[in-house]
TORKOL-4160 file (C-alpha; in steps of 0.2 Angstrom, whole numbers, padded with zeros to 4 digits, m for minus):
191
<pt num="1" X="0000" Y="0000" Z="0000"/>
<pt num="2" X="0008" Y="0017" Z="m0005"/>
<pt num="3" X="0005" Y="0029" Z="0010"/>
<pt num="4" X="0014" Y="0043" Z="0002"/>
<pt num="5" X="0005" Y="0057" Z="m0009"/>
<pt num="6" X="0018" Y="0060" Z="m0021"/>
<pt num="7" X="0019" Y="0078" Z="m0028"/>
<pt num="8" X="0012" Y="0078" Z="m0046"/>
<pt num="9" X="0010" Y="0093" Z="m0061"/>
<pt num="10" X="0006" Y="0093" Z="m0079"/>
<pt num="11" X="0018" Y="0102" Z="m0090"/>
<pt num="12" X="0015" Y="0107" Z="m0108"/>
<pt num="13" X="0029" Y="0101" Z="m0115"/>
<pt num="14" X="0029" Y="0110" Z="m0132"/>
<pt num="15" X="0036" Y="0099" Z="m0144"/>
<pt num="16" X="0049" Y="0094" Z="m0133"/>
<pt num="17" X="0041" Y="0076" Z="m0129"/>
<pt num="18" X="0047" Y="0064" Z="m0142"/>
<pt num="19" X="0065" Y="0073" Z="m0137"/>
<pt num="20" X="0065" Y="0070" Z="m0118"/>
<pt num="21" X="0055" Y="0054" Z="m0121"/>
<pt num="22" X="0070" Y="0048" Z="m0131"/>
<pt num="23" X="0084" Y="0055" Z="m0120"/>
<pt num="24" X="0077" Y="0047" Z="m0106"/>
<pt num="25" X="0078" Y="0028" Z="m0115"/>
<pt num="26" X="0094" Y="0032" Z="m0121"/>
<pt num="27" X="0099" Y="0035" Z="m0101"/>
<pt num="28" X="0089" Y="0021" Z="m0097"/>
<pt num="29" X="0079" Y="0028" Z="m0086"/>
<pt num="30" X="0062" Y="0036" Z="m0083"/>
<pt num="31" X="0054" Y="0051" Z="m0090"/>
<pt num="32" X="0051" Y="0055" Z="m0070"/>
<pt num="33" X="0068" Y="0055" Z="m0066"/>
<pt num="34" X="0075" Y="0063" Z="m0079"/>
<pt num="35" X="0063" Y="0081" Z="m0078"/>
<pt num="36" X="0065" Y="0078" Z="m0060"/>
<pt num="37" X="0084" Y="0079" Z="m0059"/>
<pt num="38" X="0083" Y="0093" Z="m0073"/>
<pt num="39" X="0070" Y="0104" Z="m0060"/>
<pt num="40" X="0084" Y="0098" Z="m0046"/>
<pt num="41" X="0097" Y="0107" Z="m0057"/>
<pt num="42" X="0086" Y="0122" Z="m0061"/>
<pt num="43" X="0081" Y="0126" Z="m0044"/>
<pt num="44" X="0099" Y="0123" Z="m0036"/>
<pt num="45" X="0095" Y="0109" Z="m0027"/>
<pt num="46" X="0103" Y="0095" Z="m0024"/>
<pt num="47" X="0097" Y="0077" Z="m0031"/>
<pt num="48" X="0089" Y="0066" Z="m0018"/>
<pt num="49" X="0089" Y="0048" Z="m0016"/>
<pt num="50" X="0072" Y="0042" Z="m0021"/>
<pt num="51" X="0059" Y="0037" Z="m0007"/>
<pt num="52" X="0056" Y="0019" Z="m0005"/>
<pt num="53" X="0037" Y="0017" Z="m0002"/>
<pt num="54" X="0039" Y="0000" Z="0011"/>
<pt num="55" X="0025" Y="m0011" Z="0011"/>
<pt num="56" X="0023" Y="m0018" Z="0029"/>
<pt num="57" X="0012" Y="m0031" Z="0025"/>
<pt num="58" X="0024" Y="m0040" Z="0018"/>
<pt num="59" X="0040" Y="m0045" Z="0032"/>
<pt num="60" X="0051" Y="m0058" Z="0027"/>
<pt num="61" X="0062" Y="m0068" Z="0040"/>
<pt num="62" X="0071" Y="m0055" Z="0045"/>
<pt num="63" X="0055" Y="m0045" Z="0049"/>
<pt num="64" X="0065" Y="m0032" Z="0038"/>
<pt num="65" X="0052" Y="m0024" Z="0026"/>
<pt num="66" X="0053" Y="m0027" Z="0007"/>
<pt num="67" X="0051" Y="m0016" Z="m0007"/>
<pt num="68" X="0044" Y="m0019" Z="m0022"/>
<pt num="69" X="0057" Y="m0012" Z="m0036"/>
<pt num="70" X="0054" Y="m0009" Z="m0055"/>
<pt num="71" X="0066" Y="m0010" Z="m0065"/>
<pt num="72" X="0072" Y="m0008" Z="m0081"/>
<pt num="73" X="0083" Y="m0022" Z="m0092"/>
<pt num="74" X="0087" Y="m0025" Z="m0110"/>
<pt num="75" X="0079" Y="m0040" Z="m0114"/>
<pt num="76" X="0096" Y="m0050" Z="m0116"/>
<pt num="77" X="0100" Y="m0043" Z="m0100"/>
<pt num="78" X="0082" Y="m0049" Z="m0091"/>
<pt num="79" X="0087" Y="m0067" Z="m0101"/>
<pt num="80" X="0104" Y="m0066" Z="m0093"/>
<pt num="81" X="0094" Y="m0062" Z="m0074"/>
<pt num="82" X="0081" Y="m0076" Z="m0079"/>
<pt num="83" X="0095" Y="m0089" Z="m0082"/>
<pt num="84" X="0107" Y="m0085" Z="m0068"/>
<pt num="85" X="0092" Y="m0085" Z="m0055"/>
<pt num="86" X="0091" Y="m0102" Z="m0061"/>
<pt num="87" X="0108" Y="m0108" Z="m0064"/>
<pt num="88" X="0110" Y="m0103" Z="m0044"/>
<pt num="89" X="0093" Y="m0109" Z="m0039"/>
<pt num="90" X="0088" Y="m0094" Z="m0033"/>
<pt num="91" X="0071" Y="m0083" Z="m0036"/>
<pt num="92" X="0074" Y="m0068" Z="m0048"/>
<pt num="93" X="0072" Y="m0056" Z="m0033"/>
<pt num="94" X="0085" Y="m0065" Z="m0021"/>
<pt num="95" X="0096" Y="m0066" Z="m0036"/>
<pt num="96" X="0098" Y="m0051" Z="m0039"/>
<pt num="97" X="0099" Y="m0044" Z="m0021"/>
<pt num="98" X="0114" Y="m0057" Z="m0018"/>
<pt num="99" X="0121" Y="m0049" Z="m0035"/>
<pt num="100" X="0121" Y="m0029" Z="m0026"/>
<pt num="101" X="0127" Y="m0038" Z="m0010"/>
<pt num="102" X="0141" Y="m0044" Z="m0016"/>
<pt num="103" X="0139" Y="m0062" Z="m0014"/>
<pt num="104" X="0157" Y="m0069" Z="m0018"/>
<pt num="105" X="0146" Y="m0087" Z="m0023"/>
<pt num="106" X="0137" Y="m0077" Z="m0037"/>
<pt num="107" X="0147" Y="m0061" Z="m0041"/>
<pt num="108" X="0164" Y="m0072" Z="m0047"/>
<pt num="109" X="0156" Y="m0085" Z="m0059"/>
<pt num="110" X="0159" Y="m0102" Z="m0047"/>
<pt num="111" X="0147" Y="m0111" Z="m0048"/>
<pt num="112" X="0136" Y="m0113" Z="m0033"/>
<pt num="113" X="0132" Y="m0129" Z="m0035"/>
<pt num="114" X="0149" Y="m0137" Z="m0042"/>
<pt num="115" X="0152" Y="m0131" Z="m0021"/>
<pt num="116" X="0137" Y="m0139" Z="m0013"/>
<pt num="117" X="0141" Y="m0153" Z="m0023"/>
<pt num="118" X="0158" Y="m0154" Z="m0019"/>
<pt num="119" X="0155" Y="m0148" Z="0000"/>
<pt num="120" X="0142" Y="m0165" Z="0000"/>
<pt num="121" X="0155" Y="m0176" Z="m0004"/>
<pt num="122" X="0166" Y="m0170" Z="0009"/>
<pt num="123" X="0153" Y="m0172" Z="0021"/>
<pt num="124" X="0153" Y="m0192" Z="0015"/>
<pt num="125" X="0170" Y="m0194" Z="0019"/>
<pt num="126" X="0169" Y="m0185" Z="0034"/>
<pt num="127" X="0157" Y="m0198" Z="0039"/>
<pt num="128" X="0166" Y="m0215" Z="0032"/>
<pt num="129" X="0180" Y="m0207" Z="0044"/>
<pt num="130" X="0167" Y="m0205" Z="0059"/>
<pt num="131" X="0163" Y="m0224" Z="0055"/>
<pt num="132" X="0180" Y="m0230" Z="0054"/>
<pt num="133" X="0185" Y="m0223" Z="0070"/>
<pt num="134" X="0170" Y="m0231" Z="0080"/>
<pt num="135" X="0176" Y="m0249" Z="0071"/>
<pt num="136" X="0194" Y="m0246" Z="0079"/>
<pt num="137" X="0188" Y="m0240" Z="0096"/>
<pt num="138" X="0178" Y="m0256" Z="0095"/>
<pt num="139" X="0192" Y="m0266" Z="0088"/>
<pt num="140" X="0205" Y="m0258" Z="0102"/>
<pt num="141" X="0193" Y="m0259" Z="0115"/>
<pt num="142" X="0192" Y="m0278" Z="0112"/>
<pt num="143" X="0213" Y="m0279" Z="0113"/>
<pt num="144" X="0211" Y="m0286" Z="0092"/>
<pt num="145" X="0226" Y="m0276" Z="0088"/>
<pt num="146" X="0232" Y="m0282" Z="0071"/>
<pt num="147" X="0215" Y="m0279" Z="0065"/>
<pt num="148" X="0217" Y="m0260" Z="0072"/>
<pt num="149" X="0234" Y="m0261" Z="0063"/>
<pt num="150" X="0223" Y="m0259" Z="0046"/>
<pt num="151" X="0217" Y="m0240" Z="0052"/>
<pt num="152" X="0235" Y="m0236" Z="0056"/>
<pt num="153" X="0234" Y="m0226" Z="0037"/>
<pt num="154" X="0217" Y="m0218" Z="0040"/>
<pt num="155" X="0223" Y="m0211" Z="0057"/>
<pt num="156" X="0239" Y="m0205" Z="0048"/>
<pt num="157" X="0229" Y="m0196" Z="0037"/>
<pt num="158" X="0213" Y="m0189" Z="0048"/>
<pt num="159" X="0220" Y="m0171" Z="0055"/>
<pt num="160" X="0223" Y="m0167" Z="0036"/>
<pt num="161" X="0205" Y="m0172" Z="0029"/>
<pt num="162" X="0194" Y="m0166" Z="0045"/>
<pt num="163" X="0207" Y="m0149" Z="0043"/>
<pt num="164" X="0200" Y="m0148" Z="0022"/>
<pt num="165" X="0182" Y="m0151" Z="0026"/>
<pt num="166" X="0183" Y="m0138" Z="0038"/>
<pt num="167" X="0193" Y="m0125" Z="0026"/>
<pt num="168" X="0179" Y="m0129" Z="0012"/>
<pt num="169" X="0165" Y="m0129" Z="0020"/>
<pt num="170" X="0170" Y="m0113" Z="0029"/>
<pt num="171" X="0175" Y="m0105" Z="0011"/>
<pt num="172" X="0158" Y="m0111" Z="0005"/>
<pt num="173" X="0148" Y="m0101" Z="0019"/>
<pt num="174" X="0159" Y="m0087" Z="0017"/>
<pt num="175" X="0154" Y="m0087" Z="m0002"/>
<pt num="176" X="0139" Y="m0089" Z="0002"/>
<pt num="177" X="0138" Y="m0073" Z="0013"/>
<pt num="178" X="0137" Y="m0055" Z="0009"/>
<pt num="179" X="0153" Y="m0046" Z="0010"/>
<pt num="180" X="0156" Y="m0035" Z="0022"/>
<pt num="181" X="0142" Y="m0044" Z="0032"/>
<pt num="182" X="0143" Y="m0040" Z="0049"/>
<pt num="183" X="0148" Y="m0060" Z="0055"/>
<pt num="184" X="0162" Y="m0059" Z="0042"/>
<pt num="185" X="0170" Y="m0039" Z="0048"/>
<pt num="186" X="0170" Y="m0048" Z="0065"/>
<pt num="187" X="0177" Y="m0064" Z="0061"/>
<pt num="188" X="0189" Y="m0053" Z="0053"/>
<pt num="189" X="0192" Y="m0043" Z="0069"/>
<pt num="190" X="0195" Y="m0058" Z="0079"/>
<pt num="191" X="0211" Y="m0063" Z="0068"/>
């Protein structure tokens, strides 16, 4: 629901439509804004950031109200937001929003999914190793030693493989976050 009243006149424009009309795509941008910053310009002012009109009944998770935006794209351009949106699995809307964020997952062209896919894996191993350890507990608990001896590799091994699912699962949230999110400037900190 718009609660503002928004200040609106009728000009004659003279002849001067198709012009401005056609100055206005050109910028890619409206009509609106272009005679509004031109009136901004004539009268001195400075230009102000456009009012968001928040619609309250609609709170995502966050309880942080969303803003419906219009915007404009070339149509190869909505194509390219159509696909990407799908390519990362994500609405249009949380696309895009990840896009001005900054989200390092979708702003350097890894793929999202090559990660989760990759992070699964990981988690698989992880998990035959959490297996493996409870057969040698059992084994040593039971004194069959030369049966434990056959682990002697995997135990070699474990700090290494628990230490790189950690470093990609970590780098895989960290992608998956905003930067300069506040969780990553204080983890940052903490160093």
């Amino acid at each position: 629901m718009n609660t503002r009243n928004p200040d609106f006149i009728t000009v004659d424009l003279r002849g001067l439509k198709a012009a401005l009309v056609s100055s206005a795509q050109a910028r890619r941008e409206s009509v609106s804004v272009l005679v509004r910053r031109a009136v901004a310009r004539e009268l001195g002012q400075s230009e102000s950031v456009p009012q968001l009109v928040f619609d309250t009944g609609c709170l995502g998770a966050s309880h942080v109200p969303r803003v419906k935006l219009s915007i404009r794209l070339t149509t190869p351009e909505a194509k390219r937001l159509a696909v990407g949106a799908h390519i990362a699995q994500m609405s249009r809307d949380a696309y895009l929003a990840g896009l001005i964020t900054g989200v390092p997952a979708l702003t350097t062209g890894a793929s999202r999914t090559a990660e989760i896919v990759e992070l699964i894996k990981s988690n698989a191993k992880l998990s035959s190793l959490n297996r493996n350890i409870h057969t040698l507990s059992r084994l040593l608990a039971q004194s069959k030693v030369q049966k434990a001896v056959a682990y002697r590799d995997m135990l070699d091994t474990l700090d290494g493989d628990v230490r790189r699912h950690l470093a990609q699962a970590a780098a895989l949230m960290a992608d998956l976050r905003p930067r300069g999110s506040p969780t990553e400037t204080s983890h940052r900190s903490n160093r």
